[in-house]
N, C-alpha and C positions, 0 to 999 in steps of 0.2 A: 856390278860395280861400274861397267863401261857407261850406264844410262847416269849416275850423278859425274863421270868425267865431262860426258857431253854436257849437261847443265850447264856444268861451270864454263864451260867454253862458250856456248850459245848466252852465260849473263855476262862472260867478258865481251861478246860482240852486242851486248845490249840485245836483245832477241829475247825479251822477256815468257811471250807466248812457249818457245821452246824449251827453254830452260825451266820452265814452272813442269812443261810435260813431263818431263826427264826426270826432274826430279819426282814429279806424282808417281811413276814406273821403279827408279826405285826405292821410296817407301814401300808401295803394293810388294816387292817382288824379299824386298826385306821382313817384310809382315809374313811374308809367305814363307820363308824358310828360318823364320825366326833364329834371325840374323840380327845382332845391333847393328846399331847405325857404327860404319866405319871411323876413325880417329884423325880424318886429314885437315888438315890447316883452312883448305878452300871448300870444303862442308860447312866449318865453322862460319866462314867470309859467307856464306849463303847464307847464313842463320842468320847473322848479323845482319848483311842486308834486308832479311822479310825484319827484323827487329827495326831497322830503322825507317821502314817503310820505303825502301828505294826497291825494292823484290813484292813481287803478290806472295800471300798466304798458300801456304801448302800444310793439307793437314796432315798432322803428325808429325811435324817438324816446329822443336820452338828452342830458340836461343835460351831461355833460363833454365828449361831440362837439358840443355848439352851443358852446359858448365855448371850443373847438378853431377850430372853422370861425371864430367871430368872429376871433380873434385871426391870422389870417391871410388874413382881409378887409381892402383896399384901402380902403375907407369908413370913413374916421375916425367918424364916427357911431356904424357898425357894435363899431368898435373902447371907442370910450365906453361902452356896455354891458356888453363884456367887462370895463372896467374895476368898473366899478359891480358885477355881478353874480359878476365873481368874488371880490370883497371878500367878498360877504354866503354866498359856497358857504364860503370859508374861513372865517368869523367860526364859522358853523355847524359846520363838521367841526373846529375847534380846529387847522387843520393851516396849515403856510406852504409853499407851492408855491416 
């Protein structure tokens, strides 16, 4: 979990190189203990970014499977995101799901 904090912090300081590593360590380390990807607000902001190309690609990670999985999360919480975030992916591709 400490390697997608750091991410986020190394894409807040713009530090793209680091924050792509961080986050490749942990994918691998989630794949490893077959672990999903955790539910935080600034995972999503990651997604969103490699989606709107302001972040490099990292595999195993893709903004339309996280608000897949959200939206068929149990956790209203969870599902509040999906609402919010999928507003702002369509406002962005001009399209109506």
């Amino acid at each position: 979990m400490w390697n997608l904090n750091l991410a986020y912090a190394y894409y807040l300081t713009q530090d793209e190189k680091q924050c792509i590593a961080y986050l490749n360590e942990f994918i691998q380390h989630s794949q490893k203990v077959h672990v999903t990807v955790p539910d935080f607000p600034y995972f999503l902001e990651l997604c969103w970014s490699m989606e709107q190309g302001r972040l490099g690609f990292v595999p195993g990670i893709s903004f339309k499977q996280e608000l897949n999985r959200m939206i068929r999360s149990s956790n209203i919480f969870i599902k509040g995101w999906h609402i919010d975030t999928s507003f702002l992916f369509k406002e962005r591709r001009h399209v109506l799901w």
